[in-house]
Backbone as XML, in Angstrom:
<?xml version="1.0"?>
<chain id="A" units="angstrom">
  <residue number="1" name="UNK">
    <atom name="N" x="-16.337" y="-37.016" z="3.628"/>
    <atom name="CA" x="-17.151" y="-35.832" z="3.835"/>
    <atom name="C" x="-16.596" y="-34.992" z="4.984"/>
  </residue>
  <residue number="2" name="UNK">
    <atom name="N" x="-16.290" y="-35.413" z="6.396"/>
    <atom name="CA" x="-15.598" y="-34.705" z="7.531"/>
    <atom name="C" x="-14.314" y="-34.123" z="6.720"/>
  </residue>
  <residue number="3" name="UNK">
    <atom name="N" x="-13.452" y="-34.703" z="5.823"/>
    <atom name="CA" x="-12.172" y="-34.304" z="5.380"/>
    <atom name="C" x="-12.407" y="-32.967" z="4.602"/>
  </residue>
  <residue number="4" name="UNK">
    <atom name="N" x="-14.057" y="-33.082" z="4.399"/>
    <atom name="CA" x="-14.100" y="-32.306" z="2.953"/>
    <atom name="C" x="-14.168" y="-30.690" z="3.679"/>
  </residue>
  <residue number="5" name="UNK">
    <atom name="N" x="-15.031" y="-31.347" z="5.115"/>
    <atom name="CA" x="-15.912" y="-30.113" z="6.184"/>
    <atom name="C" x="-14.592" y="-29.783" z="6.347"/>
  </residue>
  <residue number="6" name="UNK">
    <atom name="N" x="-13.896" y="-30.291" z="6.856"/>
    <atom name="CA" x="-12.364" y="-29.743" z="7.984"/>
    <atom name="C" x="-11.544" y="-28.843" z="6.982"/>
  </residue>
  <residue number="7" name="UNK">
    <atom name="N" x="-11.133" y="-29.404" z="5.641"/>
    <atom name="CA" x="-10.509" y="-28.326" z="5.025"/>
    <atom name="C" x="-11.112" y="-26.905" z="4.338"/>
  </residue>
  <residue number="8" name="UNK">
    <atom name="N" x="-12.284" y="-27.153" z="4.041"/>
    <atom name="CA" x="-13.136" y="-26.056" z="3.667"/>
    <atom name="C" x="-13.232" y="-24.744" z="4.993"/>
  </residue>
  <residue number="9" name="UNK">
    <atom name="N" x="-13.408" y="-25.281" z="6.939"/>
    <atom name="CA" x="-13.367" y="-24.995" z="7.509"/>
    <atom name="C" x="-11.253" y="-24.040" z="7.839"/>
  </residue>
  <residue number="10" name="UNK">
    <atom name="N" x="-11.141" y="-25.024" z="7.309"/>
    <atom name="CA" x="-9.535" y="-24.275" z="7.263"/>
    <atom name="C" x="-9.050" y="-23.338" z="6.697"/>
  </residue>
  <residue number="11" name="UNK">
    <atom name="N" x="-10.022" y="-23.566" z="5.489"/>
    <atom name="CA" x="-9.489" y="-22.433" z="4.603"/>
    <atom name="C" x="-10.223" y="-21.267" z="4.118"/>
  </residue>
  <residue number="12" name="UNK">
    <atom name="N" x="-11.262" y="-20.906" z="5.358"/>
    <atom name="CA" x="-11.855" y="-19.839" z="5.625"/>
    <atom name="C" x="-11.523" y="-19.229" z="7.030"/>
  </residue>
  <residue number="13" name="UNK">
    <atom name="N" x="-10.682" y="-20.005" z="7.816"/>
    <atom name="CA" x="-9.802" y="-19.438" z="9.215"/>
    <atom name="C" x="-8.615" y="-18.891" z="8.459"/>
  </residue>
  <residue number="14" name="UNK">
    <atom name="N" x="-8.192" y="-19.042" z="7.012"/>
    <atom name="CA" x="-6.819" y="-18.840" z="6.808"/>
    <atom name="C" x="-7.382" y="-17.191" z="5.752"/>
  </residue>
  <residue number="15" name="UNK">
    <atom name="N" x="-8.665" y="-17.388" z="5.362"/>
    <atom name="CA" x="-8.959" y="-16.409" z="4.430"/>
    <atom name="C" x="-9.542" y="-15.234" z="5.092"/>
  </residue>
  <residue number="16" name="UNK">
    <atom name="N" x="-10.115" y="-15.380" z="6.063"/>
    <atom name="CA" x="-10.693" y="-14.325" z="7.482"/>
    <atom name="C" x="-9.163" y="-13.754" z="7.969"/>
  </residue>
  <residue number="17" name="UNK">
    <atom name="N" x="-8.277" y="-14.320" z="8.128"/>
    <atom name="CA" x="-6.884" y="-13.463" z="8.837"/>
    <atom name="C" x="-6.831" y="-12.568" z="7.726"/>
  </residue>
  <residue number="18" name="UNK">
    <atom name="N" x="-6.732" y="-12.749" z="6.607"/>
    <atom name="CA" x="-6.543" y="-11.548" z="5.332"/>
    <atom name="C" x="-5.060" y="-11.222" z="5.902"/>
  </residue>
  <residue number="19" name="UNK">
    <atom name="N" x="-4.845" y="-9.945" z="4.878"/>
    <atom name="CA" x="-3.311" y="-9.135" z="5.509"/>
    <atom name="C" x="-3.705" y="-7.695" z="5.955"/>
  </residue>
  <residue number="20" name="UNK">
    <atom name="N" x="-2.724" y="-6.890" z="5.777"/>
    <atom name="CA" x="-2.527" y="-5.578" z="6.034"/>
    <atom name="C" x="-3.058" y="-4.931" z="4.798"/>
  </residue>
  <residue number="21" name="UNK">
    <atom name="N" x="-4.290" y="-3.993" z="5.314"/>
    <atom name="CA" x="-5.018" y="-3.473" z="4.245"/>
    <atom name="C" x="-4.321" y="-1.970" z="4.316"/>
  </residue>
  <residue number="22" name="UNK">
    <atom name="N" x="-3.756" y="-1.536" z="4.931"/>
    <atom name="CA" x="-3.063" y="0.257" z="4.908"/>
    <atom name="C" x="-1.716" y="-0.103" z="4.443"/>
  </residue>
  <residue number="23" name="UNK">
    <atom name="N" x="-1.248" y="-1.099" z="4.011"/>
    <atom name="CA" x="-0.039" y="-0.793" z="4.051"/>
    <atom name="C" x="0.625" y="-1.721" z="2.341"/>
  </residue>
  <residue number="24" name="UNK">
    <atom name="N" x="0.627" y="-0.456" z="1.587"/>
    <atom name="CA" x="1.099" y="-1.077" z="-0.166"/>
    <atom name="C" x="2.845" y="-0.807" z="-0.094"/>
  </residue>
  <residue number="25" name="UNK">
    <atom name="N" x="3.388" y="-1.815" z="-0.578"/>
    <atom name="CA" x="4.688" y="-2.671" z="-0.936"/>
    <atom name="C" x="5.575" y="-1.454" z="-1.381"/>
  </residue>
  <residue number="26" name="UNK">
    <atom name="N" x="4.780" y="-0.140" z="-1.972"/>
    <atom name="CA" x="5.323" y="0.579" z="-2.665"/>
    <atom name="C" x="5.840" y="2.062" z="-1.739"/>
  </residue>
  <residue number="27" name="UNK">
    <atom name="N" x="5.290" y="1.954" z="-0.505"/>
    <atom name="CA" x="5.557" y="2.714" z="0.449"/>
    <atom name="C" x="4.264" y="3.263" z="0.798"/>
  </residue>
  <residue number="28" name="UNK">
    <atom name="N" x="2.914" y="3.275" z="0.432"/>
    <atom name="CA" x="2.357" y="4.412" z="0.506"/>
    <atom name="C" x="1.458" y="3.311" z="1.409"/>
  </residue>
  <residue number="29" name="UNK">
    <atom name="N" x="0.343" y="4.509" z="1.953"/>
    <atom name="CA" x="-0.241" y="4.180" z="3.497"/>
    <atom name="C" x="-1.437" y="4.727" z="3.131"/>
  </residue>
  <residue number="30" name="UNK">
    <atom name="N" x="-2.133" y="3.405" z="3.420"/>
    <atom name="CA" x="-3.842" y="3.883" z="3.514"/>
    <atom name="C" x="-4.513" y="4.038" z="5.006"/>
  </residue>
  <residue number="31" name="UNK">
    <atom name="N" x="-5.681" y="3.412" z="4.388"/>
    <atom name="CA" x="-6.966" y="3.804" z="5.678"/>
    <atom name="C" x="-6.924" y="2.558" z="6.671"/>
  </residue>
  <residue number="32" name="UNK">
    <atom name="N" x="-6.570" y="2.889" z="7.962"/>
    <atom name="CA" x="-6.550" y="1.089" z="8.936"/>
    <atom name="C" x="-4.992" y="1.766" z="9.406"/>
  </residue>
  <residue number="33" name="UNK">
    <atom name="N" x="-4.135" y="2.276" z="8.639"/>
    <atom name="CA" x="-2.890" y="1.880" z="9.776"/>
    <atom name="C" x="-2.311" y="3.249" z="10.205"/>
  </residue>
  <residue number="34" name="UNK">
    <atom name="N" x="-2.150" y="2.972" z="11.868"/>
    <atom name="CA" x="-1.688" y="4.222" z="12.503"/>
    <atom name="C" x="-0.411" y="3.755" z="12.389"/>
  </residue>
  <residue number="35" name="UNK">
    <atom name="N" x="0.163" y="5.159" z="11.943"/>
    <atom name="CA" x="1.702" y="5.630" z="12.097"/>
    <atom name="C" x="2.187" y="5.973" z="13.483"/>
  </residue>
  <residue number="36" name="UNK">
    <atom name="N" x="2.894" y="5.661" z="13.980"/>
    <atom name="CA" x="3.506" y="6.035" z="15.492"/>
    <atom name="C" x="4.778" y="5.330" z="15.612"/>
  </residue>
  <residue number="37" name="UNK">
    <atom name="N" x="5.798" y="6.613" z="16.350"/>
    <atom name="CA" x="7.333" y="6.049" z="16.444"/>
    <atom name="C" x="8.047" y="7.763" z="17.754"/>
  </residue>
  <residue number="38" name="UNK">
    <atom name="N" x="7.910" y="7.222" z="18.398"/>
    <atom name="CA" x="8.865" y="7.979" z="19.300"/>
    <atom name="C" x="10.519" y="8.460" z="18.697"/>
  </residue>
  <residue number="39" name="UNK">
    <atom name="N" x="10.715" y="9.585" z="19.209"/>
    <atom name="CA" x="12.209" y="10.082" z="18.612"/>
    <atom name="C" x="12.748" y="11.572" z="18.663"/>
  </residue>
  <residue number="40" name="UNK">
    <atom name="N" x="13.464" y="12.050" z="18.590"/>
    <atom name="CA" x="13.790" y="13.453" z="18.984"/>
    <atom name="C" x="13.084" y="14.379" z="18.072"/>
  </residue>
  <residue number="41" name="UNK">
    <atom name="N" x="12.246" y="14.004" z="16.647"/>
    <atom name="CA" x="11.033" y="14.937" z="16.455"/>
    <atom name="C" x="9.792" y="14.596" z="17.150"/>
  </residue>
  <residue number="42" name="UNK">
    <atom name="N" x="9.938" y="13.705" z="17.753"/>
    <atom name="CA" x="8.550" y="13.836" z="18.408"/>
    <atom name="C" x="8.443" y="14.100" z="19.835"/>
  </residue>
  <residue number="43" name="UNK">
    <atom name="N" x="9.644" y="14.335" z="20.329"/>
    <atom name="CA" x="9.732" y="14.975" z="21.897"/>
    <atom name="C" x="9.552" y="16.480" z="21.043"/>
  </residue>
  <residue number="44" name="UNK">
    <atom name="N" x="10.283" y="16.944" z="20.311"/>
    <atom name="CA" x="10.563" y="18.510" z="20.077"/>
    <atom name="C" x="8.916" y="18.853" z="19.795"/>
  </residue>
  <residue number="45" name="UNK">
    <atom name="N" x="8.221" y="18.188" z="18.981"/>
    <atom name="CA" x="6.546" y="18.695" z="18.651"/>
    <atom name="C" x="5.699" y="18.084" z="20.231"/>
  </residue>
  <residue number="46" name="UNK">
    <atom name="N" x="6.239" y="17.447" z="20.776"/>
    <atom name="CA" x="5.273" y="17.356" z="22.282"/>
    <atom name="C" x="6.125" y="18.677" z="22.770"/>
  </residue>
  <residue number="47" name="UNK">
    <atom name="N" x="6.979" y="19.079" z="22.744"/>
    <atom name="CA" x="7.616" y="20.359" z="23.764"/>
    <atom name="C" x="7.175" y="21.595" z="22.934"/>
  </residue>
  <residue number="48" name="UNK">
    <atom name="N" x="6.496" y="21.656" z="22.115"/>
    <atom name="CA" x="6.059" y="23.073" z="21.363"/>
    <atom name="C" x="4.854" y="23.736" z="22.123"/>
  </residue>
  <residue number="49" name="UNK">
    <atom name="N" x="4.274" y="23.174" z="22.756"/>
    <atom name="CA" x="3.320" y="24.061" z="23.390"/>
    <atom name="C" x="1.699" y="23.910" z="22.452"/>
  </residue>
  <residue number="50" name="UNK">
    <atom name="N" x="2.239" y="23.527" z="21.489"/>
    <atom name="CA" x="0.897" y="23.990" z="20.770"/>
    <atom name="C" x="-0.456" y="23.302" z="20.691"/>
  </residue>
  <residue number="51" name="UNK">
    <atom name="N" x="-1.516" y="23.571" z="20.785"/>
    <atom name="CA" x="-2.939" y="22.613" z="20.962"/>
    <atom name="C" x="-2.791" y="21.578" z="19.930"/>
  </residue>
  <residue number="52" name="UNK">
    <atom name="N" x="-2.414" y="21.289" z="18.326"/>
    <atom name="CA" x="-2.584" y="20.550" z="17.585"/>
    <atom name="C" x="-0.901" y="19.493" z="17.864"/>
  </residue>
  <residue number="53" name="UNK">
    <atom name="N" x="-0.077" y="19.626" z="18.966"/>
    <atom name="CA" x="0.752" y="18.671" z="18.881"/>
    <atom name="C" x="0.188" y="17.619" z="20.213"/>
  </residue>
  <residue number="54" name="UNK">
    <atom name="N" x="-0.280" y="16.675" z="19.707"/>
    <atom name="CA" x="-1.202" y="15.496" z="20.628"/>
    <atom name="C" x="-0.110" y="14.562" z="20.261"/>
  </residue>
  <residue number="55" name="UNK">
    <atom name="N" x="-0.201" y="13.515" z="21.549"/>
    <atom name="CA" x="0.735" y="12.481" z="21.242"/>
    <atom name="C" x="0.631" y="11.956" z="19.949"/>
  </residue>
  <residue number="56" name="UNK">
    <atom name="N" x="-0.474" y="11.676" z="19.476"/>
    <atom name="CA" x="-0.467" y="10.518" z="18.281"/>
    <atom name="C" x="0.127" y="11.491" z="17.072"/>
  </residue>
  <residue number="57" name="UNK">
    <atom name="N" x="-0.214" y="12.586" z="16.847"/>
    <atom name="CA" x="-0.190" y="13.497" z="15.899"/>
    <atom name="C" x="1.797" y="14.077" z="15.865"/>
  </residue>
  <residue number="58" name="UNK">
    <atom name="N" x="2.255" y="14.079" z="17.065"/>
    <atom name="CA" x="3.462" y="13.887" z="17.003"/>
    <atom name="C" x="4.371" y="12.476" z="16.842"/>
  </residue>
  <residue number="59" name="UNK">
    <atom name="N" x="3.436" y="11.695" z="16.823"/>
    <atom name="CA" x="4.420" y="10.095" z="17.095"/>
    <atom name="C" x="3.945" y="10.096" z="15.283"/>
  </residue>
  <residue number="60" name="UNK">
    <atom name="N" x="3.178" y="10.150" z="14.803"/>
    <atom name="CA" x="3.168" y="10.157" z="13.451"/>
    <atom name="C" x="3.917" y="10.665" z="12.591"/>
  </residue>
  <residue number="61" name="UNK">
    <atom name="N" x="4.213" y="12.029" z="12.897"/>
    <atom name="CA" x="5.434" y="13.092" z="12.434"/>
    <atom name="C" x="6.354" y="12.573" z="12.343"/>
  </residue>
  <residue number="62" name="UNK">
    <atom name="N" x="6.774" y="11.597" z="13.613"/>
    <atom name="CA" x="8.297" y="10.778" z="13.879"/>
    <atom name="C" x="8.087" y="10.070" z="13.274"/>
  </residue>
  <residue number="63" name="UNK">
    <atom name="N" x="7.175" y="9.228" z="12.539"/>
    <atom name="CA" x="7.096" y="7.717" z="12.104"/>
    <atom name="C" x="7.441" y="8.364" z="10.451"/>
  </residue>
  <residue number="64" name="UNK">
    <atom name="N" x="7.060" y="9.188" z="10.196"/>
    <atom name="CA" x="7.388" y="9.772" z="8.728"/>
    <atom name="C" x="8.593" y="10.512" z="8.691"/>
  </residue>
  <residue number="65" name="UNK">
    <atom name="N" x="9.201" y="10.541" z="9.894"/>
    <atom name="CA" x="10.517" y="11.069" z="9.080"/>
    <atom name="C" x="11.571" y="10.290" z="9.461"/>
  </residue>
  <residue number="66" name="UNK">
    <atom name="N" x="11.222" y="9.499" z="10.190"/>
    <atom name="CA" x="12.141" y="8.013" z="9.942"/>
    <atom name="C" x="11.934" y="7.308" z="9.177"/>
  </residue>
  <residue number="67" name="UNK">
    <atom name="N" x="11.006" y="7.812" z="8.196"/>
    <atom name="CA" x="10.820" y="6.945" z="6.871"/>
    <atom name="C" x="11.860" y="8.015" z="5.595"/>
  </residue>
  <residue number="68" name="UNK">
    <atom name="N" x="11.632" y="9.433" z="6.029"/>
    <atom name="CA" x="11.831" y="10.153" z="5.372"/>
    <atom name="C" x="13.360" y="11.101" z="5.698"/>
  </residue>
  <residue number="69" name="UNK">
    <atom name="N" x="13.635" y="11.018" z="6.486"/>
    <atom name="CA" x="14.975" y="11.754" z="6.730"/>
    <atom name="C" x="16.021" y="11.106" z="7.679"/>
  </residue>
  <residue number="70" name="UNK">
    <atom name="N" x="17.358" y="11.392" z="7.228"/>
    <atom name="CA" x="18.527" y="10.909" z="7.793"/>
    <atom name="C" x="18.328" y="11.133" z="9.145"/>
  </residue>
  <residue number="71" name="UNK">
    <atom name="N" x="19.188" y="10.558" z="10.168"/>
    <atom name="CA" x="19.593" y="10.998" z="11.483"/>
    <atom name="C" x="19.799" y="12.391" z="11.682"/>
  </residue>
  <residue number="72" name="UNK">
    <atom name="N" x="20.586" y="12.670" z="11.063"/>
    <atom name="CA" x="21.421" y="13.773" z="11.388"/>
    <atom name="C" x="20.612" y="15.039" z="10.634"/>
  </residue>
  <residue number="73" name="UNK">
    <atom name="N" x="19.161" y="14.780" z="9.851"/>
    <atom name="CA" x="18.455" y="15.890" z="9.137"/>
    <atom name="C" x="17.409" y="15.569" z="10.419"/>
  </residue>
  <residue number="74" name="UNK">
    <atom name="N" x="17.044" y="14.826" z="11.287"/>
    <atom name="CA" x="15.829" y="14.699" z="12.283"/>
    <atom name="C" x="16.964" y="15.795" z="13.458"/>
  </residue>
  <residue number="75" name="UNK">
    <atom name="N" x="17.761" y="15.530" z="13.902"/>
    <atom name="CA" x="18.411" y="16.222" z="15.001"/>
    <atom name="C" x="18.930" y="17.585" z="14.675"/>
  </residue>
  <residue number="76" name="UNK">
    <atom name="N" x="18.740" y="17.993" z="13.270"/>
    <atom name="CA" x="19.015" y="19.393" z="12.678"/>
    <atom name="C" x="17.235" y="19.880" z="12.833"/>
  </residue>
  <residue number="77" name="UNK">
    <atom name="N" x="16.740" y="19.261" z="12.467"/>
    <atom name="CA" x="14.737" y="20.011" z="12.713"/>
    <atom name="C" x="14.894" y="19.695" z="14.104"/>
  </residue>
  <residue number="78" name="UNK">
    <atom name="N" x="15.375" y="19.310" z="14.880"/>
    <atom name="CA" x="14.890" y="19.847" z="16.041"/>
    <atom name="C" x="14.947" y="20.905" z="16.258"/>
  </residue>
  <residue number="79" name="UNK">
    <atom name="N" x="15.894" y="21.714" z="16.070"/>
    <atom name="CA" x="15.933" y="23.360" z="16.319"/>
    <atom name="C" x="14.842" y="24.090" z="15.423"/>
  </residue>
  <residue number="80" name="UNK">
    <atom name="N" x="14.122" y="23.498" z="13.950"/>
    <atom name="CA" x="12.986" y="24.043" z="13.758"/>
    <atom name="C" x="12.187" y="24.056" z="14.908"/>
  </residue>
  <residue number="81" name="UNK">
    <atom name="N" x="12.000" y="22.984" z="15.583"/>
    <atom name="CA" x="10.609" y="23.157" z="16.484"/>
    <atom name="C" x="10.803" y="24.478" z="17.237"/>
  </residue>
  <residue number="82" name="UNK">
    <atom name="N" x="11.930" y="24.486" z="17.686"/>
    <atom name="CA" x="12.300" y="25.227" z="19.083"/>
    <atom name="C" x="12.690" y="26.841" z="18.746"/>
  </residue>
  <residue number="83" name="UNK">
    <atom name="N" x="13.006" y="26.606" z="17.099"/>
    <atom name="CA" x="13.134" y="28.242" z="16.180"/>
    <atom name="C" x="12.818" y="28.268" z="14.469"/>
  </residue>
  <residue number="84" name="UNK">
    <atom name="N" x="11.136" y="28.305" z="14.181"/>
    <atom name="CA" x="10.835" y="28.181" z="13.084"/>
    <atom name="C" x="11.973" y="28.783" z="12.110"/>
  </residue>
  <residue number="85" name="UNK">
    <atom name="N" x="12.444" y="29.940" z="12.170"/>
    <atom name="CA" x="12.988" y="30.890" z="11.596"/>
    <atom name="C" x="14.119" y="30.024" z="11.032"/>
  </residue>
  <residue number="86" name="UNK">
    <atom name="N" x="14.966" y="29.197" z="11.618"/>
    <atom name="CA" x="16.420" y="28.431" z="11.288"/>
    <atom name="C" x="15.776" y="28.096" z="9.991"/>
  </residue>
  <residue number="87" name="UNK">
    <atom name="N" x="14.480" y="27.631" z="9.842"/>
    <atom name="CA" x="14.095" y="26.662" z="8.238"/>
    <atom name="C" x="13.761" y="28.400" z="7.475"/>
  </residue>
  <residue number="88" name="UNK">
    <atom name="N" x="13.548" y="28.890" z="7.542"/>
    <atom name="CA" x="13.873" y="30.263" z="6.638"/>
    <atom name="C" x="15.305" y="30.521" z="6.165"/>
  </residue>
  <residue number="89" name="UNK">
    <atom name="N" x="15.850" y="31.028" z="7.164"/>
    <atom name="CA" x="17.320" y="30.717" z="6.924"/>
    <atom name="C" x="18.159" y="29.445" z="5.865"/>
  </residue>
  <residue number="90" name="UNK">
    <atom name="N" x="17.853" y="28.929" z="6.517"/>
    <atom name="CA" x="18.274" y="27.376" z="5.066"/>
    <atom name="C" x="17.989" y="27.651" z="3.995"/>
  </residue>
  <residue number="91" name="UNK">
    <atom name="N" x="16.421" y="28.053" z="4.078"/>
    <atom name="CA" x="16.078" y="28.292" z="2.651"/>
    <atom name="C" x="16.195" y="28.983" z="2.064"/>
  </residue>
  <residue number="92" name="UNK">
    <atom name="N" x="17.306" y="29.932" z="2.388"/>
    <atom name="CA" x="17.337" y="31.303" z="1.819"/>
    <atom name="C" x="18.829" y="31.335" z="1.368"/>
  </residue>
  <residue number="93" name="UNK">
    <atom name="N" x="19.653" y="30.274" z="2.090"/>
    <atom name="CA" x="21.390" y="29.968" z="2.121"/>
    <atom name="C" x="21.655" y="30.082" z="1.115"/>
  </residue>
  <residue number="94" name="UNK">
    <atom name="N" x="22.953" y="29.736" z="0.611"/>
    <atom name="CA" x="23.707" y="29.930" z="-0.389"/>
    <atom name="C" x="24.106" y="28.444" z="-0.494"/>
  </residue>
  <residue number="95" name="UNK">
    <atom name="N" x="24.554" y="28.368" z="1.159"/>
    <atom name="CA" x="24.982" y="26.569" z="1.283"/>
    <atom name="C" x="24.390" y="25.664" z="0.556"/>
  </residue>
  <residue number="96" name="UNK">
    <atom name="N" x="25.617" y="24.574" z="0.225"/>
    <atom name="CA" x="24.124" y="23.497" z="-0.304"/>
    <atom name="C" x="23.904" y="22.447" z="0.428"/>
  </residue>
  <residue number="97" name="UNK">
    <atom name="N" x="24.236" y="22.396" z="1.913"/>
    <atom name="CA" x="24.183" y="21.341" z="3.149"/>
    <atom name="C" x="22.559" y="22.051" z="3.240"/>
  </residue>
  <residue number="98" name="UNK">
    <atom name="N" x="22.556" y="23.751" z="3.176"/>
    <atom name="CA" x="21.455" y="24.102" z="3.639"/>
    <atom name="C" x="20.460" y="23.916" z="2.473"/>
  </residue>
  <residue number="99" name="UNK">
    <atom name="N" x="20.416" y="24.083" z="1.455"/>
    <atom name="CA" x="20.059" y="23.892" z="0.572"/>
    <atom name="C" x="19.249" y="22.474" z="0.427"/>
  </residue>
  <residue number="100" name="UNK">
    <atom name="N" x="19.928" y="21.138" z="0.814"/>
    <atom name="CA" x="19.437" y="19.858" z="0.533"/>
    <atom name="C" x="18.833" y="19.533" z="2.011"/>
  </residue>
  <residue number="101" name="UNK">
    <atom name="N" x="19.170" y="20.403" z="3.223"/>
    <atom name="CA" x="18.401" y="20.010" z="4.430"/>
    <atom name="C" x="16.699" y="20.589" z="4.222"/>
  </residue>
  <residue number="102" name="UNK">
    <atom name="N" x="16.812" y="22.159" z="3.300"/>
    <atom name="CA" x="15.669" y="22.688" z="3.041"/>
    <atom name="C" x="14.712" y="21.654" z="2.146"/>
  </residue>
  <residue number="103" name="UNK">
    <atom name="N" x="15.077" y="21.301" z="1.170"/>
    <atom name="CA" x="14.361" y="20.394" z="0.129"/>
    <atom name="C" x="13.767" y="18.707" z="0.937"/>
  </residue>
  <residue number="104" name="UNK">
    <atom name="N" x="14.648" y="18.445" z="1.707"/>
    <atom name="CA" x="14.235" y="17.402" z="2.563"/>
    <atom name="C" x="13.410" y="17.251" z="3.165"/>
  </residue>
  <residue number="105" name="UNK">
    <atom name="N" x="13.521" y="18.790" z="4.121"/>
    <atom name="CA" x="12.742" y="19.092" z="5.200"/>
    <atom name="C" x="11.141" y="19.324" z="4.734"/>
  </residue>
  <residue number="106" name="UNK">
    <atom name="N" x="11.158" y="19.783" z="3.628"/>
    <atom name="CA" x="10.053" y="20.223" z="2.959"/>
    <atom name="C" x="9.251" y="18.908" z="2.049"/>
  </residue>
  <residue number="107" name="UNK">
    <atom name="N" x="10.305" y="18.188" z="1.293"/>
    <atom name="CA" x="9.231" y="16.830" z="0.938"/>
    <atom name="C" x="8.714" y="16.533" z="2.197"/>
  </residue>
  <residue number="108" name="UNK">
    <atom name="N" x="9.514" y="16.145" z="3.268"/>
    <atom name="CA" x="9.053" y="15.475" z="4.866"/>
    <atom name="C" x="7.612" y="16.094" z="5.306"/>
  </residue>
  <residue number="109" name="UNK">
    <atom name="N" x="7.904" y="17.452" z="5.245"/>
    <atom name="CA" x="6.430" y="18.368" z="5.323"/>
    <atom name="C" x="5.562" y="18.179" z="5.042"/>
  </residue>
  <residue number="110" name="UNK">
    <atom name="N" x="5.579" y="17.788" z="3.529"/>
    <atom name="CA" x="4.585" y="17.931" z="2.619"/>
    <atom name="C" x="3.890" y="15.889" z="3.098"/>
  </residue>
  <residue number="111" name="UNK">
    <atom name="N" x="4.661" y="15.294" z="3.034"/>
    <atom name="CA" x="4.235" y="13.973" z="3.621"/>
    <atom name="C" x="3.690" y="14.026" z="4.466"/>
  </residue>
  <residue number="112" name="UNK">
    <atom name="N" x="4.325" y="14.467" z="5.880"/>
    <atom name="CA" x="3.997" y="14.152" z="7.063"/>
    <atom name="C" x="2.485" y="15.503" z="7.199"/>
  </residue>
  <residue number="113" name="UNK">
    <atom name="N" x="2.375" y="16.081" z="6.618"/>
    <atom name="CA" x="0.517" y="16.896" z="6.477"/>
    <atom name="C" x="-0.047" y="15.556" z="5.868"/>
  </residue>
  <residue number="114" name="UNK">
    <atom name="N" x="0.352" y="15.139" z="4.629"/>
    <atom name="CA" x="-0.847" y="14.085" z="4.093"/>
    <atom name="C" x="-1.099" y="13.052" z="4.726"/>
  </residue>
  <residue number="115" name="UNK">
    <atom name="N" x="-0.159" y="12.495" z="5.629"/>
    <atom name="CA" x="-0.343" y="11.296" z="6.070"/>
    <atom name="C" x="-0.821" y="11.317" z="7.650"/>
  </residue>
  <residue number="116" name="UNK">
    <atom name="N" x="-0.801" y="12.553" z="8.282"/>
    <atom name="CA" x="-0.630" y="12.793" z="9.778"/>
    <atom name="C" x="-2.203" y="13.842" z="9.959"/>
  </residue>
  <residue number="117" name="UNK">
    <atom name="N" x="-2.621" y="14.323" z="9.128"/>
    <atom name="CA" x="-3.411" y="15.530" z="9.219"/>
    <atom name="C" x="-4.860" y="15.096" z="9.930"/>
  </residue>
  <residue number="118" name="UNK">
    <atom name="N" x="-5.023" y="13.520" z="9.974"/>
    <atom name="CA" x="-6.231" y="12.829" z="10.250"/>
    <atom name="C" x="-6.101" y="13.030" z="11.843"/>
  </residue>
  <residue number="119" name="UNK">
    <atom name="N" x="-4.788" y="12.475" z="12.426"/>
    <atom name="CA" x="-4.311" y="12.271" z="13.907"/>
    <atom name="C" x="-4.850" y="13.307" z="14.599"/>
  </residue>
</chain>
C-alpha cells in the first residue's frame, strides 16, 4: 500500500511540472511565453526615441528576427531605424539584394506586429 501511495505521489510531481505551453514544435508562439533577445535591432528600436519602443517590446523585435533574418539583413535594418526612408528605397530598387532584403524585412514585420504587439 505505501509503494502504491509513493508512486501515485510521484507521478503527480512528474504530471504538475507539465511542459511549455507557448511554445509548438512547429515554430509558432502562444500565450505564457515572452520573447526577449538583445542585439543590434534592439539597441537601434531603444535609440528611436519613440514612446512605444519599451525594453520588452524591443527585446521581442530582436527575438523575432533572430528567428527571422540573417545577420547581415539585422545590421542592414539598422539603418531602417535610424532612416525609415532606406526601406522605401529597397522597395522601390531594381536590385534584387534590394529586392529580397525588402520581402524579408517585411515577412519580419508582419511577424514581429503579431507576435510583439501585446509587449
Amino acid at each position: 500500500m505505501l509503494r502504491l501511495l509513493t508512486m501515485i505521489c510521484a507521478l503527480s510531481a512528474l504530471a504538475a511540472c507539465g511542459g511549455s505551453r507557448g511554445y509548438n514544435p512547429s515554430g509558432n508562439y502562444g500565450g505564457g511565453v515572452i520573447l526577449f533577445a538583445t542585439g543590434p535591432i534592439n539597441s537601434a528600436c531603444l535609440q528611436t526615441g519613440r514612446k512605444q519602443a519599451s525594453r520588452a517590446r524591443c527585446g521581442c523585435i530582436q527575438a523575432v528576427a533572430d528567428r527571422e533574418l540573417s545577420s547581415a539583413q539585422q545590421r542592414r535594418g539598422v539603418s531602417v531605424f535610424k532612416d525609415p526612408h532606406k526601406l522605401q528605397q529597397a522597395r522601390q530598387s531594381d536590385r534584387s539584394s534590394d529586392n529580397a532584403f525588402w520581402s524579408a524585412w517585411k515577412a519580419y514585420g508582419q511577424t514581429a506586429e503579431a507576435l510583439c504587439s501585446a509587449t
